[in-house]
N, C-alpha and C positions, 0 to 999 in steps of 0.2 A: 608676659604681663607688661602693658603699655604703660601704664600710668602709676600713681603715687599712692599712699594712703597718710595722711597725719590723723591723727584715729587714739582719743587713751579713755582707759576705762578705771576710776577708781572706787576703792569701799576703803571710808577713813569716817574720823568724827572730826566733827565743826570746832574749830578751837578761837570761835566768836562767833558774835551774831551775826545776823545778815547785814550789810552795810547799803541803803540804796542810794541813787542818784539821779533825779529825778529831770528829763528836759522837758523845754519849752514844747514842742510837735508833741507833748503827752508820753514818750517812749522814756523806759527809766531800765537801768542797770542795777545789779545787786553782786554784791561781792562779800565770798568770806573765805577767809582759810581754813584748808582740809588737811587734817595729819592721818599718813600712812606707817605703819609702823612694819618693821623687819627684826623678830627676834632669831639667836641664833646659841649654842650655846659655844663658848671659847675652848679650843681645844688644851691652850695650854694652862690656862687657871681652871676649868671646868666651869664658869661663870655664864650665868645667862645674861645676852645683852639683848641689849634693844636700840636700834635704831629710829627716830621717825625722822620723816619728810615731811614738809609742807610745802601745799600747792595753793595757789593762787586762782582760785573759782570763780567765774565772769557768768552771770546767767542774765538773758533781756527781759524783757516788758513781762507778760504772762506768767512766764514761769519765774522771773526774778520775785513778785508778787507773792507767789507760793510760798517760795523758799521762805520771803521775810515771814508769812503769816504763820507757817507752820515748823517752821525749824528753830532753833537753839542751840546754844554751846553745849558740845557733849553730845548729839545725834550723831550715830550712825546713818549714811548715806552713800548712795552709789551714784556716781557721779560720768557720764557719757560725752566725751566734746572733743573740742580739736583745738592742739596747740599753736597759741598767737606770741610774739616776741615786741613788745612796746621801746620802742626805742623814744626818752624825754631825756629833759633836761631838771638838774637838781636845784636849790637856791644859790647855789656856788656858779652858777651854769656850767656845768659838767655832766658829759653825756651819761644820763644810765642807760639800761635796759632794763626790763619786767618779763620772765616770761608766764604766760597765764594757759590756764585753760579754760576757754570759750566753753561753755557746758550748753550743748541742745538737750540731750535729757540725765532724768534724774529719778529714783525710786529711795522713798523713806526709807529706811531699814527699821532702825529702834531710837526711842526718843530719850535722852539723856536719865528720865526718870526709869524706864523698862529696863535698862542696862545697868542702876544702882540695885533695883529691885530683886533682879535674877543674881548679881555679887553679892548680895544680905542674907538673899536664902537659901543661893548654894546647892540646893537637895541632889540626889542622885536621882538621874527619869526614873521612873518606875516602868518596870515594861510587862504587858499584858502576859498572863501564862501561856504556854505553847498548844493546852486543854482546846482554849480559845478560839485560836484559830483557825483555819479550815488548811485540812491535810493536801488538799490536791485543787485544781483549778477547775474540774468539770464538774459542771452545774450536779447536785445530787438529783435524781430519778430520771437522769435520760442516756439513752444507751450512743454508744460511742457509733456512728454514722462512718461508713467510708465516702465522707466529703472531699476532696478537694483541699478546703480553706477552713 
């Protein structure tokens, strides 16, 4: 393999709204932070921890639009792009850096209301009786053919 890949794929919630920025040429940026969470449980207290990360989500024109119209704080999202490292300067003039993720796509997951919803009501799935279902995968009334495929 010749070449390179910078390539990340997240599923976190919005931990703000969409932020936009809008230029002169009509073209406009949208920005918000995404938290990742890592639970794990300690082996020496027996304690469940939790981890998150936050990432720095950069999406342009069309789909920044989206995000603003359809997203909120507290949606799950699945987040597709490639990491960029901004190198500015602060009000001190001192160098920072940013590093972000340029997001080309994106799929809603759950919107901050679907995810209090299903924590309020908890239930256990119910699942269909086994009566139900069909026993075997061949259509019923036709007789088994030595086909091939």
């Amino acid at each position: 393999m010749s070449g390179t890949l910078n390539k990340v794929m997240l599923i976190g919630h919005l931990g703000d709204e969409v932020k936009m920025h809008y230029f002169e040429g009509g073209g406009c940026i949208g920005r918000f932070p995404l938290a990742t969470n890592e639970t794990y449980t300690n082996k020496q207290t027996n304690e469940r921890v939790t981890n998150t990360e936050w990432h720095n989500i950069v999406v342009r024109n069309k789909g920044a639009e989206i995000c603003e119209k359809y997203l909120s704080k507290g949606d799950k999202v699945y987040v597709e792009g490639r990491l960029k490292t901004r190198k500015w300067q602060d009000d001190s003039g001192n160098e920072r850096y940013s590093t972000e993720v340029q997001c080309h796509d994106f799929t809603f997951l759950s919107t901050k209301k679907e995810s209090e919803n299903n924590a309020v009501a908890n239930k256990p799935a119910t699942q269909t009786p086994a009566a139900n279902q069909p026993s075997n995968s061949e259509p019923v009334g036709e007789e088994n053919d030595d086909l091939p495929f």
